[in-house]
C-alpha positions as CSV (number, residue, x, y, z in Angstrom):
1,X,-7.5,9.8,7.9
2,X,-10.8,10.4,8.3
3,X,-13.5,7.8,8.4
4,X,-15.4,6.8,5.6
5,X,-13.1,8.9,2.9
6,X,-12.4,7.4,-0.5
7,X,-8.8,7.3,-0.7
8,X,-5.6,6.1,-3.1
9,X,-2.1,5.6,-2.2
10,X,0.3,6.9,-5.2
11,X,4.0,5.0,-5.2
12,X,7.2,6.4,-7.4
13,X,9.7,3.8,-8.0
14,X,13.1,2.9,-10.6
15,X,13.5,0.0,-11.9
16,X,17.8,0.2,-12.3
17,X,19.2,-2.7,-13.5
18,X,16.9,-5.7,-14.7
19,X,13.5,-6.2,-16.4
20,X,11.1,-6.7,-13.7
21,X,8.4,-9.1,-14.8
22,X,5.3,-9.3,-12.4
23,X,5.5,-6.7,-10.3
24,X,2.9,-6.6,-7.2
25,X,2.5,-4.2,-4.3
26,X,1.2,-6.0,-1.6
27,X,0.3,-4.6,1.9
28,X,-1.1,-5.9,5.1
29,X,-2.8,-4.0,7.5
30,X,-2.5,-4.5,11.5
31,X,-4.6,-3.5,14.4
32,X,-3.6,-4.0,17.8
33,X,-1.0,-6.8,16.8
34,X,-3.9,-8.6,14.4
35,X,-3.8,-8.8,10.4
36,X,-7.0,-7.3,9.8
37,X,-7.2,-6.6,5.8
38,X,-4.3,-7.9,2.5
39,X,-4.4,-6.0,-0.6
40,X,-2.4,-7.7,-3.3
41,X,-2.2,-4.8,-6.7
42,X,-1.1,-6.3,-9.8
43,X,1.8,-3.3,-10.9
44,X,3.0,-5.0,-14.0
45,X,6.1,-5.4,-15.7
46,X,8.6,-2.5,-16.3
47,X,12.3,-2.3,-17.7
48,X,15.1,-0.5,-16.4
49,X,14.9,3.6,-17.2
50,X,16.2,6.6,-15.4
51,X,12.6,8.4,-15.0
52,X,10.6,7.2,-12.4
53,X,7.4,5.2,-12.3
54,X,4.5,5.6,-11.0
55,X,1.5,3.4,-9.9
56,X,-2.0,4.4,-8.1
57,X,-3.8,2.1,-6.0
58,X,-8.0,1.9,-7.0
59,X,-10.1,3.8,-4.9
60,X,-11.0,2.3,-1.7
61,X,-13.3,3.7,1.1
62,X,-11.8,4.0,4.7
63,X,-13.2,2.1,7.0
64,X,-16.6,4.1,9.6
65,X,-17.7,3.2,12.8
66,X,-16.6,3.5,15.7
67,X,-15.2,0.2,16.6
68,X,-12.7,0.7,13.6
69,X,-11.3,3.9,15.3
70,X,-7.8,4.2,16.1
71,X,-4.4,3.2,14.9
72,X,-3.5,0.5,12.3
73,X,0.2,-0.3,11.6
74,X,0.8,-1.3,7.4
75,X,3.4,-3.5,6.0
76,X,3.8,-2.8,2.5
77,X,6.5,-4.4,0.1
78,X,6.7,-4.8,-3.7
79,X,7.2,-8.3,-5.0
80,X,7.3,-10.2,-8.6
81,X,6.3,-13.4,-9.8
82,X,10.1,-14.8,-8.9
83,X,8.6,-14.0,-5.0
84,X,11.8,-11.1,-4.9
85,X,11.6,-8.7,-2.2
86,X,11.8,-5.8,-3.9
87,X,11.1,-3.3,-1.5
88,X,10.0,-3.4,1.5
89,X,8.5,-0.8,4.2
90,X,6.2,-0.1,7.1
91,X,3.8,3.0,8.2
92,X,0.9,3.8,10.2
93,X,-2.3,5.1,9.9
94,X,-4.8,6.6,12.2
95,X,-9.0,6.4,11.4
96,X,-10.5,9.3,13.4
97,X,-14.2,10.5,13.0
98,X,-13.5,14.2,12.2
99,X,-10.3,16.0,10.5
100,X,-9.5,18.1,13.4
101,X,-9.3,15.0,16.1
């Protein structure tokens, strides 16, 4: 990703069997073994259907500079107000100063 972009992450889900009441997406964001940033989204509450969901972060700007170069490893899991584990899974992400980098 390129420095300094605004940026949204878009997530399709099911809900299958049970109402889910509360839903959050939470994720935590890692740089060289730290927790550097947690972003807690309020999803809401959704009943089971067969379509898919779908829920879009706000816009947020990517972090510029050059100390914030590099890779970040994310945790990201989907939680309600019962704290259930819904979902849970990890990606990186690397901040570079140009696209072509």
């Amino acid at each position: 990703m390129k420095e300094g972009v605004d940026y949204r992450v878009k997530i399709h889900f099911k809900v299958n069997r049970e109402i889910v009441s509360g839903l959050k997406y939470v994720h935590l964001t890692y740089r060289k073994g730290l927790r550097v940033d947690k972003a807690v989204y309020m999803v809401g509450s959704y009943g089971p259907r067969a379509e898919e969901h779908e829920f879009l972060t706000p816009v947020e700007e990517a972090p510029k500079g050059m100390l914030v170069r590099g890779g970040y490893h994310i945790k990201s899991h989907f939680t309600d107000d019962d704290k259930t584990d819904h979902l849970s899974w990890e990606w990186n992400l690397q901040i570079k100063k140009d696209w072509d980098n």
